[in-house]
KEKOL-338544 format. One record per atom (N, C-alpha, C): x, y, z; residue in three letters. Coordinates in steps of 0.02 Angstrom, whole numbers. Layout:
REM residues N
[node [X Y Z] 'ALA']
...
//
This chain:
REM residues 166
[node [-1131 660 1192] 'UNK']
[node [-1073 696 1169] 'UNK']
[node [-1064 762 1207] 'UNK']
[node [-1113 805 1214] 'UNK']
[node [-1121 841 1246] 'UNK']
[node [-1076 854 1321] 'UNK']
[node [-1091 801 1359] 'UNK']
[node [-1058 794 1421] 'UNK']
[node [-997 779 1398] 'UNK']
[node [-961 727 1367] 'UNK']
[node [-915 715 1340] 'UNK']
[node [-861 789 1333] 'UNK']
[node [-883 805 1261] 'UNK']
[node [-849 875 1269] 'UNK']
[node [-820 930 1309] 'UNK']
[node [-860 908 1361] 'UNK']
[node [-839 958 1412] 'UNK']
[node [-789 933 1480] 'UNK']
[node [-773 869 1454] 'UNK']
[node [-728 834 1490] 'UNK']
[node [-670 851 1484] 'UNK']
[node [-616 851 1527] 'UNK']
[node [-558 886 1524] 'UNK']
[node [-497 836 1481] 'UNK']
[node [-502 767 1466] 'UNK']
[node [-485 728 1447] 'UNK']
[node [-520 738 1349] 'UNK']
[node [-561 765 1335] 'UNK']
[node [-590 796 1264] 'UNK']
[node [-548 835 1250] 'UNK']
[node [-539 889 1294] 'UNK']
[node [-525 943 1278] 'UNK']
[node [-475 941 1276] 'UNK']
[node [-409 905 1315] 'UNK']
[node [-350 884 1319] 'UNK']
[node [-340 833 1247] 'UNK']
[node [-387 795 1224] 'UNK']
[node [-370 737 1161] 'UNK']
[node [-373 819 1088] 'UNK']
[node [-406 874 1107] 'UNK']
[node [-419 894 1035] 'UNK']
[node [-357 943 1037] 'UNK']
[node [-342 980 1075] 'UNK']
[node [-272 1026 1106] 'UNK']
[node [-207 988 1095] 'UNK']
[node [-210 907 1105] 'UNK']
[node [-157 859 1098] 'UNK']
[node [-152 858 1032] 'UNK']
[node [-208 862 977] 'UNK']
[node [-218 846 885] 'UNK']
[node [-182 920 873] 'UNK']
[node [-207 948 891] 'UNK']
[node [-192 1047 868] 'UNK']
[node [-117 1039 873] 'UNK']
[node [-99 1030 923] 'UNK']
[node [-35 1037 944] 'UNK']
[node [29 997 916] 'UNK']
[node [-7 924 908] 'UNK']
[node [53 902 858] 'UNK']
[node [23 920 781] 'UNK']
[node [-8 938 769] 'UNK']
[node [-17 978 699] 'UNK']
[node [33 1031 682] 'UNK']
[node [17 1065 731] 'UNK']
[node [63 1124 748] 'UNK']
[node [134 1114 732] 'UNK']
[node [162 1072 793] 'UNK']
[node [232 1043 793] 'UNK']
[node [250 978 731] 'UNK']
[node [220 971 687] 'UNK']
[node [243 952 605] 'UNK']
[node [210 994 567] 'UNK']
[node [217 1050 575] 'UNK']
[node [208 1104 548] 'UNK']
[node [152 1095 473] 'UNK']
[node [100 1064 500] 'UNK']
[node [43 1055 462] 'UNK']
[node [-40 1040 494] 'UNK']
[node [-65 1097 481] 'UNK']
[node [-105 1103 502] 'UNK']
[node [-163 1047 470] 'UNK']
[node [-150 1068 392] 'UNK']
[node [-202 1001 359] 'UNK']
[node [-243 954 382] 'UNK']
[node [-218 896 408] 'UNK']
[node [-256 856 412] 'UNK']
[node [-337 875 490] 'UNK']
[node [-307 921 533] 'UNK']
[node [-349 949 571] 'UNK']
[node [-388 977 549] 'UNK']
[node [-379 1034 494] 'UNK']
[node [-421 1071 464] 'UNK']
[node [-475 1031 426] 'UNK']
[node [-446 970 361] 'UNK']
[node [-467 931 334] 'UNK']
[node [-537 918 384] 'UNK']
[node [-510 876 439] 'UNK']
[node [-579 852 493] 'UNK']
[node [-626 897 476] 'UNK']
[node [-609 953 494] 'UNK']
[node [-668 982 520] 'UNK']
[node [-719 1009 443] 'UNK']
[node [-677 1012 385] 'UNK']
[node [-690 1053 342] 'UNK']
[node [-763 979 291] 'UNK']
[node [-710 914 338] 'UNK']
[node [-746 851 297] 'UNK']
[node [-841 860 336] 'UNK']
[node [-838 868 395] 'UNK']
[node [-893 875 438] 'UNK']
[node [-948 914 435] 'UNK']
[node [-945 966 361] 'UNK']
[node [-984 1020 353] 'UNK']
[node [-986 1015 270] 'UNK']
[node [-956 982 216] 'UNK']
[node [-930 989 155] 'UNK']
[node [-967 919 94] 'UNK']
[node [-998 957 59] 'UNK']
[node [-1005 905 0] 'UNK']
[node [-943 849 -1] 'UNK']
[node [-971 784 -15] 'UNK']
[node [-897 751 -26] 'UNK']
[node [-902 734 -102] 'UNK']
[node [-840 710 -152] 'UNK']
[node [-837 712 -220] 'UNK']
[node [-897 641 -216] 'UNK']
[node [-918 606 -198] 'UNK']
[node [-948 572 -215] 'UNK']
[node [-1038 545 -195] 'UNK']
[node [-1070 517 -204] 'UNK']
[node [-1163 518 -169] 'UNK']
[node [-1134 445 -141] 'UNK']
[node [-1163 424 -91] 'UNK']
[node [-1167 352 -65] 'UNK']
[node [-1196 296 -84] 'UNK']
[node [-1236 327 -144] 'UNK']
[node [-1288 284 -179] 'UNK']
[node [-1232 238 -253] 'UNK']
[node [-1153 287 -234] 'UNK']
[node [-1105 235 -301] 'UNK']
[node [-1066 206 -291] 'UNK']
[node [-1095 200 -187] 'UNK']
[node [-1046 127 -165] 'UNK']
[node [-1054 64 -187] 'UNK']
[node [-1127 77 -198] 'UNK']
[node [-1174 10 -223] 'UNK']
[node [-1161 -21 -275] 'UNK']
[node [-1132 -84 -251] 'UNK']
[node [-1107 -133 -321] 'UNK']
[node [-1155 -155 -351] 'UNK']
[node [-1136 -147 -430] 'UNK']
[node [-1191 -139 -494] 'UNK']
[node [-1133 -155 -536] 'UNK']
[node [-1194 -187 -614] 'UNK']
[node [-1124 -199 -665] 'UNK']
[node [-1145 -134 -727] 'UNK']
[node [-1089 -138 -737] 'UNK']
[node [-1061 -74 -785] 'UNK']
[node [-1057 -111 -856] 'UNK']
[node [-1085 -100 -908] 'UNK']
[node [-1059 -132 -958] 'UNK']
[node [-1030 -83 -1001] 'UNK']
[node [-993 -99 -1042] 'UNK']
[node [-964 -33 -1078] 'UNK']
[node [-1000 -33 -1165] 'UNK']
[node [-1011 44 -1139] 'UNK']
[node [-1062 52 -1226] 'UNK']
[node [-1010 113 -1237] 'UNK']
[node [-1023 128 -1302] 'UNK']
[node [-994 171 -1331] 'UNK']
[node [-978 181 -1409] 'UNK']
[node [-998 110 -1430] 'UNK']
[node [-1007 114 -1504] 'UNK']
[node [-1055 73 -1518] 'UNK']
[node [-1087 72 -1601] 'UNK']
[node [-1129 29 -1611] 'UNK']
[node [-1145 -20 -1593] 'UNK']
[node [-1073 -70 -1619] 'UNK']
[node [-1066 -130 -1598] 'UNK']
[node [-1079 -151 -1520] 'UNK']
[node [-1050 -119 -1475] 'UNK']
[node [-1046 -143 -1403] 'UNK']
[node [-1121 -116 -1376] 'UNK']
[node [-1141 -60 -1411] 'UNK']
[node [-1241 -72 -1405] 'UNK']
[node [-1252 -122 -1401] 'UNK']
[node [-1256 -148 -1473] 'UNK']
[node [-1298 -205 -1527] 'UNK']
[node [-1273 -285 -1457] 'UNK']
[node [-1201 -303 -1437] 'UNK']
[node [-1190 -328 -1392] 'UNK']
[node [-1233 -333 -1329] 'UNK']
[node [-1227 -274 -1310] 'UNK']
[node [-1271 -268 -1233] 'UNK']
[node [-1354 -277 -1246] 'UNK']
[node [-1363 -279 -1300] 'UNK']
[node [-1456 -290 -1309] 'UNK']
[node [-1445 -361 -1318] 'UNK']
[node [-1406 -403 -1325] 'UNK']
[node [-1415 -494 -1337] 'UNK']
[node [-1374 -523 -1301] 'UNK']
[node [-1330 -458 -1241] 'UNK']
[node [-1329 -533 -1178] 'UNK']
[node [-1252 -525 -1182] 'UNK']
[node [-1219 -510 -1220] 'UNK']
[node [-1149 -515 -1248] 'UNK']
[node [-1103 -455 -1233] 'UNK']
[node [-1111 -401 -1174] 'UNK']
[node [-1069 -347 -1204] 'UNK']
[node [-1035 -375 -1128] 'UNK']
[node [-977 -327 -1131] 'UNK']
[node [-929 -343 -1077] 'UNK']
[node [-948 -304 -1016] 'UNK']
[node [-940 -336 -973] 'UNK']
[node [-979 -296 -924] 'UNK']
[node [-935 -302 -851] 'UNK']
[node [-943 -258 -789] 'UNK']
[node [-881 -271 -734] 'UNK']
[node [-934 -248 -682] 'UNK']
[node [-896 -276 -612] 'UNK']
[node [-955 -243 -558] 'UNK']
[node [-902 -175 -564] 'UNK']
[node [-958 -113 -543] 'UNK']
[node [-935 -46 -515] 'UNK']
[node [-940 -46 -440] 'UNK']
[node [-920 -18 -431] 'UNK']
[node [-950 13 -345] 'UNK']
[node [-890 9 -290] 'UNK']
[node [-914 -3 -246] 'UNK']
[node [-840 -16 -173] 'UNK']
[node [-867 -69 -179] 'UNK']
[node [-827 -138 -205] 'UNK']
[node [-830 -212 -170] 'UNK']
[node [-801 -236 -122] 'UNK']
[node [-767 -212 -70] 'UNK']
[node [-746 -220 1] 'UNK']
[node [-814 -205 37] 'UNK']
[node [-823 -248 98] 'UNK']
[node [-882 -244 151] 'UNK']
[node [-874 -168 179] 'UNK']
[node [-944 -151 195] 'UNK']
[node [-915 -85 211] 'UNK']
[node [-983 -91 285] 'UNK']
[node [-924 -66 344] 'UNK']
[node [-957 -66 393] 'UNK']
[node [-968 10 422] 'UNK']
[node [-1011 29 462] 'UNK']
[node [-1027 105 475] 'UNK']
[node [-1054 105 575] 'UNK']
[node [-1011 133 612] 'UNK']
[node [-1030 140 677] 'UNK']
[node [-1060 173 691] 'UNK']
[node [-1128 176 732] 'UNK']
[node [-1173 258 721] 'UNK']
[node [-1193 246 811] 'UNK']
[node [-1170 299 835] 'UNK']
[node [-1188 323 895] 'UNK']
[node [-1260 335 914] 'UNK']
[node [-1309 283 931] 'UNK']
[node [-1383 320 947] 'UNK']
[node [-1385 412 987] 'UNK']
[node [-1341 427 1009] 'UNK']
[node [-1348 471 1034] 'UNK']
[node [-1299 546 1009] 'UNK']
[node [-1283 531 950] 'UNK']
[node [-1242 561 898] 'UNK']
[node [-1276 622 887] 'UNK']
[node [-1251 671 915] 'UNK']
[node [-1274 752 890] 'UNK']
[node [-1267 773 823] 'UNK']
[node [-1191 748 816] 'UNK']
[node [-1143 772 744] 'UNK']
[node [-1188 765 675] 'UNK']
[node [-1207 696 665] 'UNK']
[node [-1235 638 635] 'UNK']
[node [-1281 617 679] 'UNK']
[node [-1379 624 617] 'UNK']
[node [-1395 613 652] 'UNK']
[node [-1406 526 642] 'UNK']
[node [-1454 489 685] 'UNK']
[node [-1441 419 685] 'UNK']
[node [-1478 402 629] 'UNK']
[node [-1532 447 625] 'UNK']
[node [-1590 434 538] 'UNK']
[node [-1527 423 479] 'UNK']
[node [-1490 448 473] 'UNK']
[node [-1423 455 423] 'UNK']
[node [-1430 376 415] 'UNK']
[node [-1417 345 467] 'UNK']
[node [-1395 256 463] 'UNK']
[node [-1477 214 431] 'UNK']
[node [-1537 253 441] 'UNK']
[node [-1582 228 388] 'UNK']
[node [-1576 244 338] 'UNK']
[node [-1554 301 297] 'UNK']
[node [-1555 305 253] 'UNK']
[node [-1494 259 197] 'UNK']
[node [-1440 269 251] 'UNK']
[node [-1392 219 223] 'UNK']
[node [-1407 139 205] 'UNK']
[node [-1457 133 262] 'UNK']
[node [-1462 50 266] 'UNK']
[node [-1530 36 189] 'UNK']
[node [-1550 88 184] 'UNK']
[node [-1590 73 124] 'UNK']
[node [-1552 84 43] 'UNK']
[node [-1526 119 60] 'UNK']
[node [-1464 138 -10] 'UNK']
[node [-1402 94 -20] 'UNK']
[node [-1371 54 25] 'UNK']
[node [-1347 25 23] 'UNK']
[node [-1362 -46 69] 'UNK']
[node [-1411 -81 38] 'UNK']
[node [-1421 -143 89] 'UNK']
[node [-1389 -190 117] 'UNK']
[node [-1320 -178 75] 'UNK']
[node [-1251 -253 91] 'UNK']
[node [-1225 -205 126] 'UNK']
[node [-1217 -131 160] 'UNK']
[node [-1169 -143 217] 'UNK']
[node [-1210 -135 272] 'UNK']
[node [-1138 -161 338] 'UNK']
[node [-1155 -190 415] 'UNK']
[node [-1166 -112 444] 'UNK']
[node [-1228 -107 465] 'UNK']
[node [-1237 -49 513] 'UNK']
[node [-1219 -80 590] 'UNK']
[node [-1198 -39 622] 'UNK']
[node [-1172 -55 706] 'UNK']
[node [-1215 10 730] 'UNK']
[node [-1265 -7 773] 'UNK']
[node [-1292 49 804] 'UNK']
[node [-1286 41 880] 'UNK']
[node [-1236 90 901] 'UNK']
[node [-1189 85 957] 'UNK']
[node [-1274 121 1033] 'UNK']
[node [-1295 80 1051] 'UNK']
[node [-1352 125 1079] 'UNK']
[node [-1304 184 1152] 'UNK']
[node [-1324 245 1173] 'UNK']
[node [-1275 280 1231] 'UNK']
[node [-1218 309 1208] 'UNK']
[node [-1195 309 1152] 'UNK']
[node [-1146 314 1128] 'UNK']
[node [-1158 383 1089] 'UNK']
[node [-1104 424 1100] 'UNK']
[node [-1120 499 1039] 'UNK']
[node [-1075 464 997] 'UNK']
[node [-1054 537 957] 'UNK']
[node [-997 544 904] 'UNK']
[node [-943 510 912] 'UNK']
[node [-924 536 956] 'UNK']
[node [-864 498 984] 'UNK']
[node [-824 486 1040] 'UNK']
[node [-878 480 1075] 'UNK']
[node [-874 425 1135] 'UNK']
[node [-860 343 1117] 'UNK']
[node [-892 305 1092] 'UNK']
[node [-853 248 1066] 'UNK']
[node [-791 242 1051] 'UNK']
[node [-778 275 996] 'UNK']
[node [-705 283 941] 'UNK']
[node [-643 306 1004] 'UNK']
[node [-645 378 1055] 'UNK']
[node [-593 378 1053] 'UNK']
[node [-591 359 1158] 'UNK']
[node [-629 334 1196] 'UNK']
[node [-613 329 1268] 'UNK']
[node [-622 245 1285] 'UNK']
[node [-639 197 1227] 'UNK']
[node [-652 144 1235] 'UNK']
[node [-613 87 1222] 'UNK']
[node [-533 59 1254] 'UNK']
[node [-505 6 1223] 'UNK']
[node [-548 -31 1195] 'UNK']
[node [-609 -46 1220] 'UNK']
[node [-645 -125 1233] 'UNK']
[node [-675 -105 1158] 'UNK']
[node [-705 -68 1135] 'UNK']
[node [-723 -53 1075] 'UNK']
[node [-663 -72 1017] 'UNK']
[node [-627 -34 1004] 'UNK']
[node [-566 -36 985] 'UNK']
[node [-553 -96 961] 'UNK']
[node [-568 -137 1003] 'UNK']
[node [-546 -223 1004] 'UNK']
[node [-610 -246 954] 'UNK']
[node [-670 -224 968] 'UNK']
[node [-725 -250 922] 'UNK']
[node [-730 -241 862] 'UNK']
[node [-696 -182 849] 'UNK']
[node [-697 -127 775] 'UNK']
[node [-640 -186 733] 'UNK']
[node [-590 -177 776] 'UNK']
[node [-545 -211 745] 'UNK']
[node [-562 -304 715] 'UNK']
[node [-579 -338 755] 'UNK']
[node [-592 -401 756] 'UNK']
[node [-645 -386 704] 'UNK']
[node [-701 -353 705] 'UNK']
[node [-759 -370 671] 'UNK']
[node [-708 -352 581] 'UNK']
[node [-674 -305 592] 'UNK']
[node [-630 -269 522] 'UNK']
[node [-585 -339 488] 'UNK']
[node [-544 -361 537] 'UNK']
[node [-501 -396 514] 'UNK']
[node [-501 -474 546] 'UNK']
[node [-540 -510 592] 'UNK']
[node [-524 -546 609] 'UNK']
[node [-502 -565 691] 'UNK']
[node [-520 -609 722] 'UNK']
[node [-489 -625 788] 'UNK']
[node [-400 -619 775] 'UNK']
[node [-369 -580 815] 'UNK']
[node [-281 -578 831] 'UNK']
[node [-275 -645 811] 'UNK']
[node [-212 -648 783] 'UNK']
[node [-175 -746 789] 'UNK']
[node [-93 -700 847] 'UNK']
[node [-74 -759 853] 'UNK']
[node [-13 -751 889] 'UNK']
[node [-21 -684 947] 'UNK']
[node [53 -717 990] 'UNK']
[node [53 -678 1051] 'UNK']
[node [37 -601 1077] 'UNK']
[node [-11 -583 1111] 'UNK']
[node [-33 -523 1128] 'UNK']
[node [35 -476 1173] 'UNK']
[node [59 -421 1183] 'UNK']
[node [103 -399 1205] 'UNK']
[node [60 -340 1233] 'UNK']
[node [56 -338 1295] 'UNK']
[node [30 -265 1341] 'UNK']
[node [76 -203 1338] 'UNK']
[node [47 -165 1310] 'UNK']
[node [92 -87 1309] 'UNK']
[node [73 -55 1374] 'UNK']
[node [126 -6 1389] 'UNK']
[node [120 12 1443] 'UNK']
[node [70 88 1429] 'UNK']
[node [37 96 1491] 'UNK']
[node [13 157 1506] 'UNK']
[node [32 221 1471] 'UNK']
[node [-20 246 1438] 'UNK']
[node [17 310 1406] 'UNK']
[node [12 361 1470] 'UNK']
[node [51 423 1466] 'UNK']
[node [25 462 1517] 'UNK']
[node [-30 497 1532] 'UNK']
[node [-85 493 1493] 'UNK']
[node [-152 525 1492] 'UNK']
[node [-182 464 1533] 'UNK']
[node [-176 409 1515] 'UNK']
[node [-199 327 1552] 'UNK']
[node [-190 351 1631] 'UNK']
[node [-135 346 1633] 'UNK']
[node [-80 360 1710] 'UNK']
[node [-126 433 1753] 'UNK']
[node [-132 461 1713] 'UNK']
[node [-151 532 1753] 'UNK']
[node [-224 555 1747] 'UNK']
[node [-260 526 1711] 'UNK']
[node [-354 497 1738] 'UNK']
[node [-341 432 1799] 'UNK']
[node [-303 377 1779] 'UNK']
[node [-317 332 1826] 'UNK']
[node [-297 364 1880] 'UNK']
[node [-227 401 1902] 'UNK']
[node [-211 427 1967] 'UNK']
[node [-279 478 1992] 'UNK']
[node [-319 516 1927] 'UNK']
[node [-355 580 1956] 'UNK']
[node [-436 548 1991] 'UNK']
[node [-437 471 1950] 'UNK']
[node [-500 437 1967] 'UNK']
[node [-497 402 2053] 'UNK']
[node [-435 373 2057] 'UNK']
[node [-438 348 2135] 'UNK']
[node [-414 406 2192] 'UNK']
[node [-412 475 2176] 'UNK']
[node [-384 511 2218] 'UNK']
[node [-466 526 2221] 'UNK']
[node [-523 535 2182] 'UNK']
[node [-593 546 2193] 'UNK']
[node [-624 503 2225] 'UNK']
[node [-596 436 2217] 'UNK']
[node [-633 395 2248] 'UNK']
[node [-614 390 2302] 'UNK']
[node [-564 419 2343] 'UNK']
[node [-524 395 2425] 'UNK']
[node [-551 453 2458] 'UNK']
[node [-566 534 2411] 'UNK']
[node [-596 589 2449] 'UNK']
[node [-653 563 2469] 'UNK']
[node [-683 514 2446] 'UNK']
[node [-764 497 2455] 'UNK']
[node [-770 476 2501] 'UNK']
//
């Protein structure tokens, strides 16, 4: 990540977030980031974990739950829950993903090896494609190529003008 950051294409992706923040005149969700990255969250990770809940609250629904009979529901996140962890993640460290994988044993850890923070997530179509597929499924129907954004256009022009000085 380290090197990353200091890439002019980083520094250009976080100046590009600021800036249309700026220009819809809401800073929020930028701030949010950063404020999520340092901040208690309302919840522990340990109450993703699907478990059943039975409901007590009066005698009767006691006297129920001691013979097998009270009503009971799973709690937790029952959607699969997958987690990408950068072996080389400054932010987060990679121990985080043991501790997860023991607290929550049903979800998919991805341990991206070379990879920081976010190097995977934001310079990698080819990733992108994996996150997605592994999330939702192989694409059905026809693929349509978008064109070049201009950040695409103006690394690829800045990469072969380095490679022809060579």
């Amino acid at each position: 990540d380290e090197i990353l950051v200091e890439e002019p294409e980083f520094e250009e992706f976080w100046q590009r977030d600021l800036e249309e923040s700026v220009r819809q005149g809401n800073l929020r969700p930028c701030l949010e980031e950063a404020v999520l990255q340092v901040s208690k969250w309302d919840f522990d990770i340990e109450e993703l974990h699907v478990h059943k809940k039975c409901r007590t609250g009066s005698l009767l629904l006691w006297l129920k739950s001691m013979y097998g009979q009270a009503e009971c529901e799973l709690a937790g996140y029952l959607g699969r829950i997958h987690i990408w962890q950068g072996l080389d993640d400054r932010v987060v460290p990679p121990s985080m993903t043991e501790y997860i994988e023991r607290v929550l044993p049903e979800a998919v850890i991805h341990k991206l090896p070379n990879e920081g923070h976010f190097s995977y997530f934001f310079f990698c179509d080819e990733c992108h494609r994996k996150i997605f597929a592994t999330l939702f499924g192989t694409p059905q129907g026809p693929f349509e190529q978008q064109e070049e954004t201009a950040l695409e256009k103006n690394t690829e022009d800045a990469l072969q003008v380095s490679v022809s000085d060579k």
